[in-house]
Structure formats: C-alpha cells, structure tokens
C-alpha positions as CSV (number, residue, x, y, z in Angstrom):
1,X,50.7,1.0,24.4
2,X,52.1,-1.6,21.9
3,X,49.7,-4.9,20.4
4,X,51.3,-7.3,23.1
5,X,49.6,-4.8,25.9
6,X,46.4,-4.6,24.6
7,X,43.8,-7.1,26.8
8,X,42.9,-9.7,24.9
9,X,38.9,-7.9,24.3
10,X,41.0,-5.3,22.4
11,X,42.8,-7.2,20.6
12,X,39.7,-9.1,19.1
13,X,38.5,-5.7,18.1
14,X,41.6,-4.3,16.2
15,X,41.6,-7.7,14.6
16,X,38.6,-7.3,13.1
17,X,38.4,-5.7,9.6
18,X,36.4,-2.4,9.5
19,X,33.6,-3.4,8.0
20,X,33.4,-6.2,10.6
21,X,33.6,-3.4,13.4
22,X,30.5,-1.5,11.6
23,X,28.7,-4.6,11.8
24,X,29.4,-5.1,15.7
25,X,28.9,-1.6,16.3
26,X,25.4,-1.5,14.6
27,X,24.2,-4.5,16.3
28,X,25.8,-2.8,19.9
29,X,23.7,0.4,19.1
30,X,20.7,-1.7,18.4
31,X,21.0,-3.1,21.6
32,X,21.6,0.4,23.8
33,X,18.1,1.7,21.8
34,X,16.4,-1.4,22.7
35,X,17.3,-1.1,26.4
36,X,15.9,2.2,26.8
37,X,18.8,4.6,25.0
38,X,18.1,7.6,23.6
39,X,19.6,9.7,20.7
40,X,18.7,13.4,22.5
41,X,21.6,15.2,24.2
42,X,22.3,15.5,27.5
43,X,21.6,19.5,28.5
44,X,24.9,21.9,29.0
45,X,24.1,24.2,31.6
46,X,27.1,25.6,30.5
47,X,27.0,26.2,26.8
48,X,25.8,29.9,25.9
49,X,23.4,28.6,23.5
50,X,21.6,26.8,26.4
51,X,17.9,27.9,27.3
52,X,16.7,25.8,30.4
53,X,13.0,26.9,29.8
54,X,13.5,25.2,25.9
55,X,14.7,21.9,27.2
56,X,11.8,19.0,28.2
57,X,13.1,15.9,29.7
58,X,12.7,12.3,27.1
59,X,9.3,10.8,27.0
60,X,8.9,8.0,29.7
61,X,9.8,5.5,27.0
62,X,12.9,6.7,26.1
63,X,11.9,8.2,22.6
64,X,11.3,11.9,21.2
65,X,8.4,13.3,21.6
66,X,6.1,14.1,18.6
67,X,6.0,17.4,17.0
68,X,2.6,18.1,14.7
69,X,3.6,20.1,12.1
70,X,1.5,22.4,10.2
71,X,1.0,22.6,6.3
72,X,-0.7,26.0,4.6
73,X,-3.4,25.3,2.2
74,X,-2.4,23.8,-0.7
C-alpha cells in the first residue's frame, strides 16, 4: 500500500514525528485505563504453562488485586 492509499486517519499518524506518536499513544492508553482497561493477560487455555486453578478473574474495578507480602524479622 503506497502513501496516496493510506485513509486520510493514517496519513495524520505517519505524519506525525515519533515523539509526537508517543505522546498520542500515552494519552490513548490513559484513556483505555481510565475506561475500565486492564494491564493483566487474557488466559491461554492453550499454552502448556497455563494452570486454570492459578488464574482469578480482575477485581470488579478493573485493577489487580493486592498481594500482602511478608517481611522476616529484621
């Protein structure tokens, strides 16, 4: 697909310099966060490191869990 083929959306995009496409991309992922996105991955039923009884569904929220870690004594 040549330049003149692109649609006109694309063509704003490779037109922008990369540090200008960082910029858009950050402030697209802050958006897909603040709607309710969420960072975890999806589960594979089909990878051979996948253990259904390991894998818990997001928090209602859309964030991870928390995890309380233990110190020893110091």
């Amino acid at each position: 697909m040549t330049y003149e083929q692109l649609p006109d959306e694309w063509k704003e995009w490779v037109d922008l310099s990369p540090l200008e496409r960082f910029r858009r991309s950050e402030e697209l992922f802050a958006q897909y966060l603040a709607m309710g996105g969420s960072l975890d991955p999806d589960p594979d039923p089909t990878s051979p490191f996948d253990d259904p009884e390991a894998w818990r569904p997001s928090a209602a929220h859309g964030r991870a869990g928390l995890r309380l870690l233990r110190r020893g004594a110091s």
